[in-house]
C-alpha positions as CSV (number, residue, x, y, z in Angstrom):
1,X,30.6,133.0,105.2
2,X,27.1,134.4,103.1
3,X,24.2,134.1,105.1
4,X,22.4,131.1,103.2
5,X,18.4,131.2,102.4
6,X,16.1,128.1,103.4
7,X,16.8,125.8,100.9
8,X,20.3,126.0,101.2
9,X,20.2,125.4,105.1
10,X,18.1,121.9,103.7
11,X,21.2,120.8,101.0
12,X,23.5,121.7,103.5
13,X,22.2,119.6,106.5
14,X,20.9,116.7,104.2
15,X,24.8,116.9,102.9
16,X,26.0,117.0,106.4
17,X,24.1,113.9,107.9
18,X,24.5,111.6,104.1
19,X,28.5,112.0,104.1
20,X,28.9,112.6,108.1
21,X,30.7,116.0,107.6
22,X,30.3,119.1,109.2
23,X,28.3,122.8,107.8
24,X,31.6,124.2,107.1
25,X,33.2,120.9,105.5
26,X,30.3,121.1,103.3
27,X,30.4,124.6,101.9
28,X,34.2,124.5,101.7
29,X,33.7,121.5,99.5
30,X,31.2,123.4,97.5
31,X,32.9,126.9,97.4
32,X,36.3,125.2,96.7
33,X,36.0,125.3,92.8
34,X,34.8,128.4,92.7
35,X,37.8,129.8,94.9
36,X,40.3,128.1,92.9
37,X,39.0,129.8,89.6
38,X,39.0,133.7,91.1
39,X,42.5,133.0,92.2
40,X,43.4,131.9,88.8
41,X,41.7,134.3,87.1
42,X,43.3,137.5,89.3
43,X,46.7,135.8,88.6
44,X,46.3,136.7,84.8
45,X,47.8,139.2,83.4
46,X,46.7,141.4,80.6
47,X,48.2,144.3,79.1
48,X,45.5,145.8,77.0
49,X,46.8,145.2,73.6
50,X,47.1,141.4,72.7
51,X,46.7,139.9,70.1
52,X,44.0,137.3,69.6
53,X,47.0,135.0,69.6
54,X,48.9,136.2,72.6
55,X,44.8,136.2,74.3
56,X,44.4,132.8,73.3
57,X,47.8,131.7,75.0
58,X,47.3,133.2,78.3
59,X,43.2,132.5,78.8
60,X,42.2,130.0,81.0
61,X,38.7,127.6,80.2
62,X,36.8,126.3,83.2
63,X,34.8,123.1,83.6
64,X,32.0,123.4,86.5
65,X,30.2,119.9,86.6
66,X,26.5,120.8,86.4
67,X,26.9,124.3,85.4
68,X,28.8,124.3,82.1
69,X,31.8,126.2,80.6
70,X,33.7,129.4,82.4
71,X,35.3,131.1,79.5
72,X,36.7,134.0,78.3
73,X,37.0,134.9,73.9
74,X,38.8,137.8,72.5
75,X,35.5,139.9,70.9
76,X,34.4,140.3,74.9
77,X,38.1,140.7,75.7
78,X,38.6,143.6,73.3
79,X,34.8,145.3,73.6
80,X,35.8,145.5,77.8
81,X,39.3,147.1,76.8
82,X,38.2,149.5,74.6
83,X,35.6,150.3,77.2
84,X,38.0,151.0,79.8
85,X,40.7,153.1,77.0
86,X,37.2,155.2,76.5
87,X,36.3,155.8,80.5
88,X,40.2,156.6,80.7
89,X,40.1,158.9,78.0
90,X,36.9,160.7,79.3
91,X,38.1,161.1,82.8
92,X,41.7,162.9,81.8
């Protein structure tokens, strides 16, 4: 667990005492989105040279109440690939 800054030590306790649950039930209630979408996004798999098609088939879109869309599109897709082809290339 991240050590948490004063304000967050606040949230947390006035979450605690509202909803009669623990610290730790209250930052695994919190952190549990945001582990669900890492492990869904590690479990995709990309072979460098899709299509936008094939990209648009296997890309997942989040929904995080508060915060907005988590999303991935094919021009950021293809500027990070041809990135990593060009480190590759440089480091043969």
């Amino acid at each position: 667990m991240k050590k948490l800054d004063s304000q967050q030590t606040k949230i947390i306790k006035e979450l605690s005492e509202r909803y009669n649950l623990t610290k730790k039930e209250i930052l695994e209630i919190v952190e549990s989105p945001f582990k669900f979408i890492r492990k869904e996004i590690k479990e995709l798999e990309f072979q460098g040279d899709e299509t936008q098609e094939e990209f648009e088939t296997k890309i997942k879109n989040f929904n995080i109440p508060s915060l907005g869309k988590l999303y991935g599109n094919y021009y950021n897709f293809k500027r990070i690939q041809d990135a990593n082809n060009k480190k590759r290339r440089s480091n043969e």
